[in-house]
N, C-alpha and C positions, 0 to 999 in steps of 0.2 A: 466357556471360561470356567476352571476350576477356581474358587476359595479357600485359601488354606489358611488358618486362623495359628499362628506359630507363636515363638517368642526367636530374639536374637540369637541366643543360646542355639535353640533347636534350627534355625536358619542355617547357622555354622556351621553344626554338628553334621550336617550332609556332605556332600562331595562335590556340590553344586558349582560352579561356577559362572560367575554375572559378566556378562561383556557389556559396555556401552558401544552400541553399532554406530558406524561411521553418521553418519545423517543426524547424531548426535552434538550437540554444543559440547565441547570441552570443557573441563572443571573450571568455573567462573566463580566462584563462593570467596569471599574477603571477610579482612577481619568485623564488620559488623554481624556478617552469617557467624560467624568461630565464635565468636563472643553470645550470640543467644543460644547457638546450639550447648557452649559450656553452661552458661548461666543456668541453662534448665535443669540439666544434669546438678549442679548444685544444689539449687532452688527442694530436688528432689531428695536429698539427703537426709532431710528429717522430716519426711511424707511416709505415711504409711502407704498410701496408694499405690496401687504400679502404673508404672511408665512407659506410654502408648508410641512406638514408632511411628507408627501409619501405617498408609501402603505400601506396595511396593508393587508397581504393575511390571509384568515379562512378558517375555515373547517365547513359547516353547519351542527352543531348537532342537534339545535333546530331555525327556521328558527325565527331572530328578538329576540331570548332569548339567545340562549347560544350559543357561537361557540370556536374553539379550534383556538391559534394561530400557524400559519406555518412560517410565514414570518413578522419579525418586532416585537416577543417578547421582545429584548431588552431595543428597542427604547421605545416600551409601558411601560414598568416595570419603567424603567429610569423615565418617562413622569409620571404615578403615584408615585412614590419617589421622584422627583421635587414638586409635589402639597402638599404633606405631608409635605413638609419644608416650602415650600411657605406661607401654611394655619399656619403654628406654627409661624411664622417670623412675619406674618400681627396681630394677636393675640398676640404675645408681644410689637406692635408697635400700638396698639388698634384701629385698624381697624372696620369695622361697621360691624354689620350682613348683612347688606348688601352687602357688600365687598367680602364677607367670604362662603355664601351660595351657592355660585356656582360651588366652589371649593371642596364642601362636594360631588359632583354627582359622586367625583374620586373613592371615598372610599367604600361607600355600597349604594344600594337603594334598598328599602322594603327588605329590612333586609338580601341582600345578597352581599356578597364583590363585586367589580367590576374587580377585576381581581384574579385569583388564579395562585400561579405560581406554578411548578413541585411540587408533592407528598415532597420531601423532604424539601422544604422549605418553606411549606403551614403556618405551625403554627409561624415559624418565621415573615413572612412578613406579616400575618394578624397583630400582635402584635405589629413588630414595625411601621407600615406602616397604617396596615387598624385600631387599637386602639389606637395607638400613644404612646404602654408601651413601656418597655424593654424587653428583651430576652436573653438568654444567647447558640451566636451564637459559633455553633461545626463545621462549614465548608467553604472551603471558598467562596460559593456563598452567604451564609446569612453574613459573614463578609464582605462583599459586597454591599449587602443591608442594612447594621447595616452603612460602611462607605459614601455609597452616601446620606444617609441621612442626615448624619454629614458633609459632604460636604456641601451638597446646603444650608443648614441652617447656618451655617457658614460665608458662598461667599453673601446669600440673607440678609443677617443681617446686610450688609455692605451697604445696596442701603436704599434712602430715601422710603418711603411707598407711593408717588406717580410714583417713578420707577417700583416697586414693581408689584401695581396696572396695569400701560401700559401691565408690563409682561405678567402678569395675561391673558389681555385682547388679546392680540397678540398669545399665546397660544389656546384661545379660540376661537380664527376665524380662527388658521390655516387649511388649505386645507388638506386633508386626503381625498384620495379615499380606499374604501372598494370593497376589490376583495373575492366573498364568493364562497366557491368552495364545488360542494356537492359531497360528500363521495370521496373513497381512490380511484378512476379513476382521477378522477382531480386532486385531491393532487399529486399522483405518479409525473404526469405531472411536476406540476408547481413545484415539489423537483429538478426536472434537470434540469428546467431552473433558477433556484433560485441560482443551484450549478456552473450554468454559467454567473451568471452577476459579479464577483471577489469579490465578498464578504468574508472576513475572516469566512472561517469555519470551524471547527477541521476538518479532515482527517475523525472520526468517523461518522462525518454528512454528509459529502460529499458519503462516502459508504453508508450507510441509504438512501442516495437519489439514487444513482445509482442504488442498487439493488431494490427497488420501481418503480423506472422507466421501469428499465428491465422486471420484473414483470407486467408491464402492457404491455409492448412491444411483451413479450414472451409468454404471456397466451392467454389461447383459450378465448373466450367472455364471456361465462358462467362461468367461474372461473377466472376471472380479481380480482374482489371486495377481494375475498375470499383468493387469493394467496399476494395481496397486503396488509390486511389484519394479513396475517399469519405474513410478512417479519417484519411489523409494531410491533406485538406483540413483536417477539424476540427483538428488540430495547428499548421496554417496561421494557422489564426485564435488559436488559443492562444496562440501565439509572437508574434502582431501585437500583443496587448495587454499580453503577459508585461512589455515594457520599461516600461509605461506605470502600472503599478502600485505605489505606492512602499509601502515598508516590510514587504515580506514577500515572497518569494521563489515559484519555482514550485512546487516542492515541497512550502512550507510549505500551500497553495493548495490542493495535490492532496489533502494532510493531509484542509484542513480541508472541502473537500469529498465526501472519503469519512466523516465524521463525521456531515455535513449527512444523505448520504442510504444509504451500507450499512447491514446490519440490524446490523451490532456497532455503528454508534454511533462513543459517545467512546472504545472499547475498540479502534479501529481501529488495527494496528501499522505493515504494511508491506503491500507487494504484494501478500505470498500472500495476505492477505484478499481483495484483490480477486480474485486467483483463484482462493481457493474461492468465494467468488459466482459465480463465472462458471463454473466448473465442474459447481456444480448446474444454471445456466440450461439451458432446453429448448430455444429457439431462440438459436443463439449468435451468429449472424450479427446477429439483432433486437440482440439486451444488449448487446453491444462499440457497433454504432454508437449504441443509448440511450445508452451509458455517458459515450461520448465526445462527441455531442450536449450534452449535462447539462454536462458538463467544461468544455466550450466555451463553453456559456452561462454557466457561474459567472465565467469567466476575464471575458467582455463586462459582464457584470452589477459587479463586484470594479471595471472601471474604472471603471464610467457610477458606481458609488456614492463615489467617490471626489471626483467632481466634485459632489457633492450639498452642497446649502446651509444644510438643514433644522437647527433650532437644537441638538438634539440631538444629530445626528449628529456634528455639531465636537466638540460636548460630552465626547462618546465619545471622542476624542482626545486632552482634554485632563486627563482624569481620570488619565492618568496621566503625560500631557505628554511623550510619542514618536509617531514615525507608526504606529506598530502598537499594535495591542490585545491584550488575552486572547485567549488560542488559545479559550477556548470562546464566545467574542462571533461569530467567523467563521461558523461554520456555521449561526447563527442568521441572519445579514444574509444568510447564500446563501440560505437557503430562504426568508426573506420577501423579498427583493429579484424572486424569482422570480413570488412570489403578489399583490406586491400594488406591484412597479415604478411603473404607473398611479394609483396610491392614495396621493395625499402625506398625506392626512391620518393612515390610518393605517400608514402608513409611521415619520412621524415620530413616530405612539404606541408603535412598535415601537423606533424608536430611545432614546426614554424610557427605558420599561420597560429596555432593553439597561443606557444608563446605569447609571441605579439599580444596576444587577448589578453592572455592573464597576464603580461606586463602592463598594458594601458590601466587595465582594473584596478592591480596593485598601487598604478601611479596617482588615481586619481581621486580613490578610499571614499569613492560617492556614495550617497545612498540610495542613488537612485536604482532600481528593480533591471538589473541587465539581463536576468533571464527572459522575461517577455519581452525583450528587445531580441532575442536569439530564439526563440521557439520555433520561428518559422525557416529560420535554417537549419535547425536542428533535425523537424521533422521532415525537411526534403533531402536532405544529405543521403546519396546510398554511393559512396565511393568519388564522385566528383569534386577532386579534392579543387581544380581551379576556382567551378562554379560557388564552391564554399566558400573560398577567400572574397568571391566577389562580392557575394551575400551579406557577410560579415561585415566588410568593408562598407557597405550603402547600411547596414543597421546602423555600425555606428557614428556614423557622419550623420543618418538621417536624428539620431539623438542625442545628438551635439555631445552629451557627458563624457562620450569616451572616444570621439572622433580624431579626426587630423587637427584639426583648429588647435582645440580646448588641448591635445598632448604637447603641441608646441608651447599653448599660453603656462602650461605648468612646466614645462621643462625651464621656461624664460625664469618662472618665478619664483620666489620662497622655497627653497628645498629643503632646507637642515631640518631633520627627523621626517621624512618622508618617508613611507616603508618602503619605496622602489629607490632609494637611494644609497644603499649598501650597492646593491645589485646593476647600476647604471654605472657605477665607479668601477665594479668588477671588468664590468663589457668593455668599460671605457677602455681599462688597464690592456685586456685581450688585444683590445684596436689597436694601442699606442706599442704594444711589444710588437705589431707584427710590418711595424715601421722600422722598428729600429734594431735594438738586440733583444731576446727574450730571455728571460730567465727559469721558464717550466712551470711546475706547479709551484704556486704559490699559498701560504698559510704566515697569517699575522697572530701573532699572542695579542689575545684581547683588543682585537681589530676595533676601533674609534674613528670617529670624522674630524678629520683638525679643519678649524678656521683659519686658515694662511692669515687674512686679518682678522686679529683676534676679537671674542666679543668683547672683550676690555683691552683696547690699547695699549696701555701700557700699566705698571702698578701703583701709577701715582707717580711717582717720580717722572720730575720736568728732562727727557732724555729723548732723544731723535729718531722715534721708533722707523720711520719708512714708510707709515701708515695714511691712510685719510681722513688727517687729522686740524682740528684747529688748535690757535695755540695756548689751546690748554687740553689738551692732546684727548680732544672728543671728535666724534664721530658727529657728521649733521645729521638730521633728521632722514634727510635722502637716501645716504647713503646706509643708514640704518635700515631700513623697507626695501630697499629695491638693490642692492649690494650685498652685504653681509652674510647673508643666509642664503644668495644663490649658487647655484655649483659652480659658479666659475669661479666661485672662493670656499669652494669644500673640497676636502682629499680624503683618500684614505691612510691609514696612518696608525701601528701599533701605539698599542697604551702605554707604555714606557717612553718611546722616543714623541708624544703628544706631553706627556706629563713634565718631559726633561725641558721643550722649549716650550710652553706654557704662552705667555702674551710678551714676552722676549721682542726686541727691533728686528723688524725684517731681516737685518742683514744677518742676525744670531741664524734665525731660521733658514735663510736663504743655504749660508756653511752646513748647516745639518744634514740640508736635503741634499746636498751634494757627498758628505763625506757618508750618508749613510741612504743611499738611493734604493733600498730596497724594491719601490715600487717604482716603474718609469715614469706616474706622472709625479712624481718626487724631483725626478732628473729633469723632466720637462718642464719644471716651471719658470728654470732661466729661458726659455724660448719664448717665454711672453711678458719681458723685459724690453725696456728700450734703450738701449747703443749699453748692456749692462749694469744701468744702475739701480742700485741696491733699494729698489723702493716697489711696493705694492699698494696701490692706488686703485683709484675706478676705472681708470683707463687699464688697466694690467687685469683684471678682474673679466670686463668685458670681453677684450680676445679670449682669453679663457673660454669663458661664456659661449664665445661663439662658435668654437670650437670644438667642445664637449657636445652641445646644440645641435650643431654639424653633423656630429657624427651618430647621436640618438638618435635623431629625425629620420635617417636613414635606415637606423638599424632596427626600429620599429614601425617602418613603414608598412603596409603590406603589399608594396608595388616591390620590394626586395627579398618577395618569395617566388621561386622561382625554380 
C-alpha cells in the first residue's frame, strides 16, 4: 500500500481519474450529509487552521492515471457536485476566469471526466454535473445528484462572491491523504477494516466486505487474487440489477433472501446468522462463493420477475396497491423463480396460491406472527407448487387467524375501511363485467367507498328516504353493527359522483347509478331490488351480501388454484 499525503489542489492537478466499481452503492448522501458537508466548509472561513479531507482509499488500476474508489466515494462525488454549483454561482455572480479555471480540474482533463460514478448513473452525472445539462433522472441515486446540485447552488447563491472565493480556496488546500492499494489482496484487507471503523454501511456492503476478507483469509496463496476476485464479480452483478428493481431495497433483498434459503428461516436477524452458517461450513471457500452465487441469482431472478406478465403476479401487487409486498411473499417468489423460471404455467399457479396469502393477510391485519406459521413450508418448498398450496392451506386453517372459517367470518362482517376492501370490490367489479358487458380498463378520479345506505339517513329533514329507517328517520341499533358497514352495503364510487348524492333517498341514488353506471356493480344494484321498488333495506343489503360473499369465497379459496 503506497501513502501519499496531498491536498485537493494537487489531487486534481494530476490526470488521475477515480471510478466507483460496480460492487459499489450508488451516490446515497441527502440533504442532511449537503448541509454538514457545507456547514464545515463555512464553519472554516474564519479558521486559520487548514482543512483535513481524510482519506481516500484506491484501488491501483493504472498506477497515476486511473484508480477505483473503495473508500470515500461519497465524500468525493459530494466534493465534485459542490464544484459544479460552486463554478455556476461564481459565473452568475461574474467572477474572473481566473477565479473560475481551477475549479474546471473538477470536471474533465484532456477530455476525460474526473470521476465516473457506478455504470448506472454514468450518463446521468456526466450531464448534469460533468456538462452542466439536464437529465431526466429514473432513480433515486441520480435524484440525488440532480438534488445536491440544486442544493449547493441554492445555499452558495446566498454568500457574497468573496465568501465564495475563501471557499473555493479552503477546499483547495485541504489535506487529503491517498491510501492506493494494489489489486484485490489489499482491497479484501482494507474492506474489513473499513467495515470496522462505524461507518454507516448497508448490511449488503458489510457482507461484500466480509466475504472478501474471508476469501483472502481462507485461500491458499496461489488462488487469493482469483477467489477474491470471483466474490467481487458476483457483487458486480448484484449492483447492476440493484438499480433496476423497484420497491424494495438491497438489504431488504439480502433479508429476504436469507429467509428463502438459511436453515433459521423467517427467524433470520442479521449478519451473525450468516456467520454462524458459515462458521459451521466445512469447505468455506465452496459456501461463501455458493452463498454468493445464490445472492446473485436472486438479485437477476427479483428483476426478470418484475417484468413478468402473468395475471397473478400484477395481482400480488395490487392487493395491497404499493410496489412492494409482504416480507414473507419474497422468499417464496426467490425460491420458485429459481425452480421453475421456465415453467409459466406453474409459475403463475404459484403466484395464485401467493396471492390468496397476501389477500387473507391483508383481509384480516392480525397480529398474530404468520411467518412461523409458514416456515416450514417455506423451507420444504423446491418447486412443488401443488405440495405448497397444500401446506399452506393446513398452516392456515391449523391457526385459525388466517384460515377458511375466520375469511368467511370477516368477509360476513364489518368491512368499511378494511385495507383488502378497495381490492375485493376491484375483483368483485372483474367477476361482475365478465357476466355481463365490460367496459376495459378502468380508472376512478379519487376512487371512494359509498354507503348505498347512508351513515346518516337523511339531513334531518322528515322526507321518505328508502332507507332502514324509524320514523324518525334513524337507523336501529342492529342494523347499525351488523348492516351498514358490511359490503353488501359498500361500492366503489368516484369522489365527485359520492359527494353529488351524499345521504340523498334511495331513489335520488338509485337514478344516478343508473344514468351514470360507470362501474357494473353501480348497474347491478337494481338486481337486488324486489319487483323494482325504490327502497334499500336489510333485506336488499343481505343478497347483496350474499352475493359478493359468493363470489370472494371462491375466489380466495385455494381449492380454485389449479
Amino acid at each position: 500500500m503506497d501513502f501519499i499525503p496531498t491536498t485537493i489542489r494537487g489531487l486534481f492537478d494530476t490526470s488521475i481519474q477515480f471510478k466507483i466499481p460496480v460492487y459499489q452503492r450508488a451516490y446515497s448522501w441527502r440533504i442532511e450529509n449537503w448541509s454538514v458537508f457545507l456547514n464545515d466548509l463555512l464553519e472554516q472561513v474564519d479558521r486559520e487552521n487548514e482543512y483535513s479531507y481524510g482519506n481516500l482509499l484506491l484501488e491501483t488500476i493504472k498506477k497515476d492515471f486511473e484508480y477505483e474508489v473503495i473508500d470515500g466515494q461519497q465524500r468525493l462525488t459530494t466534493l465534485v457536485i459542490f464544484m459544479r454549483s460552486l463554478y455556476n454561482v461564481l459565473v452568475e455572480k461574474n467572477a474572473s476566469e481566473e477565479q473560475l479555471v481551477d475549479i474546471e480540474e473538477f470536471f474533465k482533463k484532456k477530455n476525460r471526466n474526473r470521476l465516473c460514478p457506478v455504470d448506472n448513473d454514468k450518463n446521468c452525472f456526466e450531464s448534469i454535473i460533468i456538462n452542466n445539462n439536464s437529465y431526466p433522472t429514473d432513480s433515486s441515486s441520480q435524484e440525488c445528484i440532480y438534488k445536491a446540485k440544486e442544493y449547493f447552488s441554492k445555499e452558495l447563491s446566498k454568500k457574497d462572491i468573496d465568501i465564495l472565493i475563501k471557499i473555493k480556496d479552503i477546499i483547495l488546500d485541504s489535506k487529503v491523504n491517498r491510501l492506493e492499494l494494489q489489486g484485490k489482496k489489499e482491497s479484501a484487507l482494507m474492506f474489513e477494516l473499513q467495515n470496522n471503523r462505524g461507518k454507516d454501511l448497508t448490511n449488503m456492503e458489510k457482507l461484500k466486505s466480509y466475504f472478501m476478507y474471508q476469501m483472502y483469509v481462507n485461500s491458499p496463496a496461489e488462488d487469493t487474487d482469483t477467489n477474491v476476485e470471483t466474490i467481487s464479480n458476483y457483487f458486480k452483478e448484484i449492483y447492476k440489477n440493484v438499480y433496476e428493481i423497484k420497491g424494495v431495497d438491497e438489504d431488504s433483498i439480502l433479508i429476504y433472501h436469507c429467509y428463502a434459503y438459511l436453515n433459521v428461516s423467517y427467524n433470520y436477524r442479521n449478519l451473525d446468522d450468516i456467520k454462524k452458517e458459515f462458521a459451521l461450513s466445512g469447505n468455506k471457500i465452496k459456501w461463501i462463493n455458493d452463498f454468493s452465487r445464490e445472492l446473485a441469482t436472486t438479485f437477476t431472478n427479483l428483476k426478470k420477475l418484475q417484468k413478468n406478465n402473468s395475471e397473478y403476479y400484477k395481482k400480488l401487487y395490487k392487493v395491497r396497491g404499493t410496489e412492494s409486498l409482504p416480507v414473507f411473499i419474497y422468499p417464496f417468489l426467490i425460491k420458485g423463480y429459481k425452480y421453475l423460471g421456465q415453467d409459466s404455467k406453474n409459475l403463475n399457479k404459484l403466484f395464485h396460491i401467493l396471492e390468496i396469502l397476501a389477500f387473507r393477510y391483508q383481509l384480516m391485519s392480525s397480529r398474530a406472527d404468520i411467518r412461523s406459521r409458514l416456515s416450514e413450508s417455506l423451507r420444504s418448498f423446491c418447486g412443488d407448487v401443488e405440495k405448497l398450496k397444500v401446506s399452506i392451506q393446513n398452516k392456515l386453517n391449523d391457526s385459525w387467524y388466517w384460515g377458511d372459517a375466520r375469511t368467511k367470518d370477516v368477509l360476513s362482517g364489518w368491512m368499511y375501511e378494511n385495507p383488502a376492501l378497495h381490492y375485493i370490490l376491484w375483483e368483485y367489479e372483474e367477476y361482475i363485467q365478465k357476466k355481463g358487458y365490460k367496459i376495459g380498463t378502468i380508472e376512478i378520479e379519487n376512487e371512494q367507498i359509498e354507503h348505498i345506505s347512508p351513515r346518516k339517513p337523511t339531513d334531518g329533514t322528515p322526507l321518505e328516504t328508502g332507507y332502514e329507517v324509524d320514523e324518525n328517520n334513524n337507523y336501529s341499533e342492529e342494523f347499525i353493527n351488523k348492516y351498514l358497514n358490511c359490503i353488501g352495503n359498500l361500492m366503489l364510487i368516484s369522489g365527485s359522483h359520492n359527494a353529488s348524492i351524499g345521504n340523498k333517498p334511495f331513489s335520488v341514488k338509485l337514478d344516478s347509478y343508473k344514468k351514470n353506471p360507470l362501474l357494473n356493480q353501480q348497474a347491478e344494484i337494481k338486481e337486488f331490488l324486489k319487483d323494482n321498488e325504490e327502497v334499500w333495506k336489510q333485506d336488499n343489503i343481505e343478497k347483496r351480501l350474499k352475493s359478493i360473499l359468493s363470489f370472494a369465497l371462491k375466489r380466495w379459496s385455494f381449492d380454485s388454484v389449479d
